[in-house]
C-alpha positions in Angstrom: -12.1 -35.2 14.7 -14.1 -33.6 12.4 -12.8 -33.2 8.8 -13.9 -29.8 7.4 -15.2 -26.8 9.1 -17.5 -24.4 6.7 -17.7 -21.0 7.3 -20.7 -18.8 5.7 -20.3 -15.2 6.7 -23.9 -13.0 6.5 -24.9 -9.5 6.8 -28.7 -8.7 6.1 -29.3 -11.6 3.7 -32.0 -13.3 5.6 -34.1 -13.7 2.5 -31.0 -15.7 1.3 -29.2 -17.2 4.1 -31.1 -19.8 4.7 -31.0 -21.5 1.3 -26.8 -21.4 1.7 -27.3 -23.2 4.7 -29.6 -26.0 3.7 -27.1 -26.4 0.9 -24.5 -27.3 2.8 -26.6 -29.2 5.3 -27.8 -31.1 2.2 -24.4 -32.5 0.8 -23.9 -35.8 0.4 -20.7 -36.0 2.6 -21.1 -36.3 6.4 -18.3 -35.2 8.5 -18.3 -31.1 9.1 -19.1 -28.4 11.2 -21.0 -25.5 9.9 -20.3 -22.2 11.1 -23.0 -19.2 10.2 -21.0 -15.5 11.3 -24.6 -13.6 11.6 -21.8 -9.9 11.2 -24.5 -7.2 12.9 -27.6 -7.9 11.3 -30.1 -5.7 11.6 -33.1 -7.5 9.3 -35.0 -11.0 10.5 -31.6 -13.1 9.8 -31.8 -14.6 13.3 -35.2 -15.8 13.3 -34.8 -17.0 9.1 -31.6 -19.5 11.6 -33.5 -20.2 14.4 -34.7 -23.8 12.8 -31.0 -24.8 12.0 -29.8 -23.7 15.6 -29.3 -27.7 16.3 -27.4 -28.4 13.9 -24.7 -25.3 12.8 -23.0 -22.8 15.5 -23.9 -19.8 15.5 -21.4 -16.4 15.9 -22.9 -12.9 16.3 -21.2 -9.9 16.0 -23.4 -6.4 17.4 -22.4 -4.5 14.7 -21.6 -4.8 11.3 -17.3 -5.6 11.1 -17.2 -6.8 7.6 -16.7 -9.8 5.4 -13.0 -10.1 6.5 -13.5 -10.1 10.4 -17.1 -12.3 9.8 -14.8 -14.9 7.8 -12.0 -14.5 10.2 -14.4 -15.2 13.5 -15.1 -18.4 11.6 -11.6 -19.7 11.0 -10.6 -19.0 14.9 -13.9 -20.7 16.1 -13.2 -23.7 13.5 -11.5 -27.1 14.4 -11.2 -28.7 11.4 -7.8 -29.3 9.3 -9.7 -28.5 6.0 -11.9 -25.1 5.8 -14.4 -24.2 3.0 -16.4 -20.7 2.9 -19.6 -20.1 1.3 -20.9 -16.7 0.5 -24.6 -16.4 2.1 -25.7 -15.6 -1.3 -24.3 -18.2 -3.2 -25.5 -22.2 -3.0 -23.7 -25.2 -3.2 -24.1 -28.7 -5.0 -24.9 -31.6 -2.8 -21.0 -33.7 -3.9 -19.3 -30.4 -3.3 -18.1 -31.1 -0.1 -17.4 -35.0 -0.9 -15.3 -34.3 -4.3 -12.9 -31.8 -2.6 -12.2 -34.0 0.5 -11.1 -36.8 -1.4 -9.2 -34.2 -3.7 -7.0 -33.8 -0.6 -7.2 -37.2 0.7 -5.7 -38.1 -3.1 -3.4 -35.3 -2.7 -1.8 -35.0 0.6 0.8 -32.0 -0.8 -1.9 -30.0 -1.6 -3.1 -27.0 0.4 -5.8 -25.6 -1.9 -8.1 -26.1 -4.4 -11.0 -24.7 -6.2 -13.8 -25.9 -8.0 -15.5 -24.7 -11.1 -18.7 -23.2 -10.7 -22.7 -21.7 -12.1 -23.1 -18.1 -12.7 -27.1 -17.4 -12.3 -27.4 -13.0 -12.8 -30.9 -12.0 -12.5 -32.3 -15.5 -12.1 -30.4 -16.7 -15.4 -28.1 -18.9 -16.2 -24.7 -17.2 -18.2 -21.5 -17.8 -19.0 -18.2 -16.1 -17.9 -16.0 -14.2 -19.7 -13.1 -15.4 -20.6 -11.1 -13.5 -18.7 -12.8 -15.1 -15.8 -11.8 -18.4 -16.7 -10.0 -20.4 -13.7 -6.3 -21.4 -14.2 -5.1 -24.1 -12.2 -1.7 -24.7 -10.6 1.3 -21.6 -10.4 -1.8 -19.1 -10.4 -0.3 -15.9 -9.2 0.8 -13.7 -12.3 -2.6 -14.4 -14.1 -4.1 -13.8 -10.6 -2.8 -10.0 -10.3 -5.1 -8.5 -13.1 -8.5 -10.0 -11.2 -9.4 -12.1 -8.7 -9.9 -15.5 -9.9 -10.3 -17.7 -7.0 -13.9 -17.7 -5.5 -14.4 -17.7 -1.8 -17.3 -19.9 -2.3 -15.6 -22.2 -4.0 -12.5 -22.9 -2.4 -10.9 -25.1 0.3 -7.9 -24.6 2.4 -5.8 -26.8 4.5 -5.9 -25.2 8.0 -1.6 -25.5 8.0 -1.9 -22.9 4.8 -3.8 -20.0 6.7 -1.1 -20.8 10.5 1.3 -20.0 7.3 0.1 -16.9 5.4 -1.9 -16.1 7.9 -6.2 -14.6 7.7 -8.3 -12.2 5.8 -7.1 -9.0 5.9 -9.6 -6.8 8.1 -8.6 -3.4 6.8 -9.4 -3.7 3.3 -13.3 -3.3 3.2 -13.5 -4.9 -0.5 -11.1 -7.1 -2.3 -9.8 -9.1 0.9 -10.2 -12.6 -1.0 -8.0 -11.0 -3.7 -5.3 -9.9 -1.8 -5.8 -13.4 0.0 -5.6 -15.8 -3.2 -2.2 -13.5 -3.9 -0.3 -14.3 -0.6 -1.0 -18.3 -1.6 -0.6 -18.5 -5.2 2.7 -16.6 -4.7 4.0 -19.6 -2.7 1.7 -22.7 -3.5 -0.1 -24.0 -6.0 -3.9 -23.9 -6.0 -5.2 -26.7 -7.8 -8.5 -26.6 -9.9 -11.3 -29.4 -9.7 -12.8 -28.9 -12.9 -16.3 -30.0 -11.7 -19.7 -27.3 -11.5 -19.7 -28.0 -7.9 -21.4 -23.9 -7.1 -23.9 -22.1 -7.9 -22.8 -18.1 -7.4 -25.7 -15.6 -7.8 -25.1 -12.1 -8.7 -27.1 -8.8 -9.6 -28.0 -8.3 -5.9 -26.7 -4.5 -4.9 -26.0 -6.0 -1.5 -23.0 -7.5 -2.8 -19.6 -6.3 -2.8 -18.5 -6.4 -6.4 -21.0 -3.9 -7.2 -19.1 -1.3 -5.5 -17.4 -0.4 -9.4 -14.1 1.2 -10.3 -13.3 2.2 -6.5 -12.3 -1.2 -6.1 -9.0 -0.8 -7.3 -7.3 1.2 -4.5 -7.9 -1.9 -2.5 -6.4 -4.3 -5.1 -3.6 -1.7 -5.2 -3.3 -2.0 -1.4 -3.0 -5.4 -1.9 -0.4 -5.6 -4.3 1.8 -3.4 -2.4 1.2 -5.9 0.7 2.4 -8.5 -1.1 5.3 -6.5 -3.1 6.6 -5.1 0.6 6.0 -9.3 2.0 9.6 -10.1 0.5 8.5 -13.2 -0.5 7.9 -13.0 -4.7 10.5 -14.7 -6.6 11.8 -11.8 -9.5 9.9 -12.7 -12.1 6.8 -13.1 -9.6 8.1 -9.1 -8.4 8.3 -7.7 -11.8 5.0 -8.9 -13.0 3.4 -7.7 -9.6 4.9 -3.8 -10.1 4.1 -4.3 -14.0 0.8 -4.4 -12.5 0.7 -2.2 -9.9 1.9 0.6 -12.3 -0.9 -0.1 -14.9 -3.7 0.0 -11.9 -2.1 2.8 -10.3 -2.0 4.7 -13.6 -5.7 4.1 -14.4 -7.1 4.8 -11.0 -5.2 8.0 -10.8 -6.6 9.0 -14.5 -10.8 8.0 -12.8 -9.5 10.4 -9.6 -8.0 13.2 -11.2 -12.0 13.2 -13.7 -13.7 13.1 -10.6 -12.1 15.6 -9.1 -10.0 14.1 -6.1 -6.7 15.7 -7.0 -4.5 15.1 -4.3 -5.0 11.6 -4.4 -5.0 11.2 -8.2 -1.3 12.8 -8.0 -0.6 10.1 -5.3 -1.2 7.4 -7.7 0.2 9.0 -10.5 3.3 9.6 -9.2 3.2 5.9 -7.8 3.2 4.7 -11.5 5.9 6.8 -12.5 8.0 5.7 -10.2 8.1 2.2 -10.8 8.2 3.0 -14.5 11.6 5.0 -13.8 12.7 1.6 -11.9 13.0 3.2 -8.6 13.6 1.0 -6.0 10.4 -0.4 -4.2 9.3 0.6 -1.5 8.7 4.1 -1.9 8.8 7.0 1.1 5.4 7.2 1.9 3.2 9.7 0.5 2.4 12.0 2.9 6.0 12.6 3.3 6.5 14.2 -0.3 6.5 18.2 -1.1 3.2 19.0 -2.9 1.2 16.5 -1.2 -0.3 18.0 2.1 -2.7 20.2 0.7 -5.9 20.3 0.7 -8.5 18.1 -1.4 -10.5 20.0 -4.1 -13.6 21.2 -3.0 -16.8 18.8 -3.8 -14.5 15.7 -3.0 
């Protein structure tokens, strides 16, 4: 059986595509299966593949579903016990796949780890803050301010995602976060402090660039894994300690922008779990005061 399946999900990235590809054709360990998830592209993607077709498979959606259904297509088309993603626009080192298959083969508790990684922005090298800085081990409270697992990065054993189960498909942006959250609140993910990626930013394709909006999905997030029952207390208090902070800031960047309705929603959500009221809350649109109509210009 084949040992890892690797998963690179793509959406008008032809230009880019094909260098993620030859760097995971290019590693120096053998056994894998690379899967490409070409997710509705409308650009010259399929003919930039067409010269690897004998030797990756192939998924294509007709349209565009997103980075969460691309990956997810990946996973239930995949065969092997280990899984590693790589972002189309991010590159790999030829030992990547050889150092973290050992890592597991030398650590057969282990369900996931993470390797350290190159930023290049704007065809330059730099170095990450150092709030970016990967822990390694109990990751989850340090993991509820930002995401700091990369997707490229990563491998899983297939048992962990049959447990916490696949990408969320509803949340447009910030799936890996609320992803990395449902593991590190139950199992250690282990860092492999070896450059093993190179991750490429400044492209206004890419997700991150979307800006402050982001945070209503990393609020969804932490309410999925609040509601999940499964954080210990300590794990609980630090999650709504969180949630109330980004609740309180988004509702602040709302109520500016002139999206008053939900700006009250969030407001109200952090003072709520600053009274200590008992989580979860009624929802929303169940409350007096909230049903009326946005602010012209939303």
């Amino acid at each position: 059986m084949t040992e890892a399946s690797v998963i690179i999900p793509t959406y008008d990235r032809a230009d880019r595509v094909t260098r993620a590809v030859s760097s995971v054709l290019a590693q120096t360990y053998p056994d894998f299966e690379l899967i490409v998830v070409d997710d509705g592209s409308e650009d010259e993607t399929l003919p930039a593949l067409r010269p690897f077709l004998d030797r990756i498979r192939l998924i294509r959606h007709e349209r565009n579903l997103g980075v969460s259904a691309a990956r997810n297509a990946g996973i239930r088309a995949s065969r092997a016990p280990l899984v590693a993603f790589l972002d189309s626009d991010d590159r790999w080192l030829p030992e990547k796949l050889e150092v973290q298959a050992r890592f597991f083969r030398e650590h057969p508790d282990a369900l996931a780890c993470q390797t350290q990684e190159i930023w290049v922005r704007r065809g330059r090298r730099v170095n990450p803050a150092s709030r970016h800085l990967k822990p390694s081990g109990d990751i989850f409270e340090p993991s509820l301010e930002r995401c700091l697992v990369s997707p490229s990065a990563v491998m899983l054993r297939r048992s962990l995602l049959d447990e916490v189960g696949l990408f969320d498909e509803s949340l447009p942006v910030c799936e890996d976060y609320d992803l990395w959250l449902r593991i590190a609140c139950r199992h250690p993910i282990h860092l492999i402090d070896k450059e093993l990626l190179v991750r490429e930013g400044g492209h206004p394709d890419q997700l991150s660039a979307r800006g402050p909006g982001m945070d209503r999905y990393r609020i969804q997030a932490l309410v999925g894994v609040i509601r999940s029952g499964r954080l210990s207390n300590s794990q609980g208090r630090a999650a709504l300690d969180t949630l109330r902070r980004k609740s309180r800031i988004y509702a602040e960047g709302c109520l500016k922008r002139g999206r008053h309705r939900e700006g009250r929603y969030y407001q109200t959500l952090a003072d709520r779990i600053e009274r200590g009221e008992r989580f979860p809350f009624p929802p929303p649109e169940h409350e007096a005061g909230w049903a009326e109509e946005e602010t012209p210009g939303r």
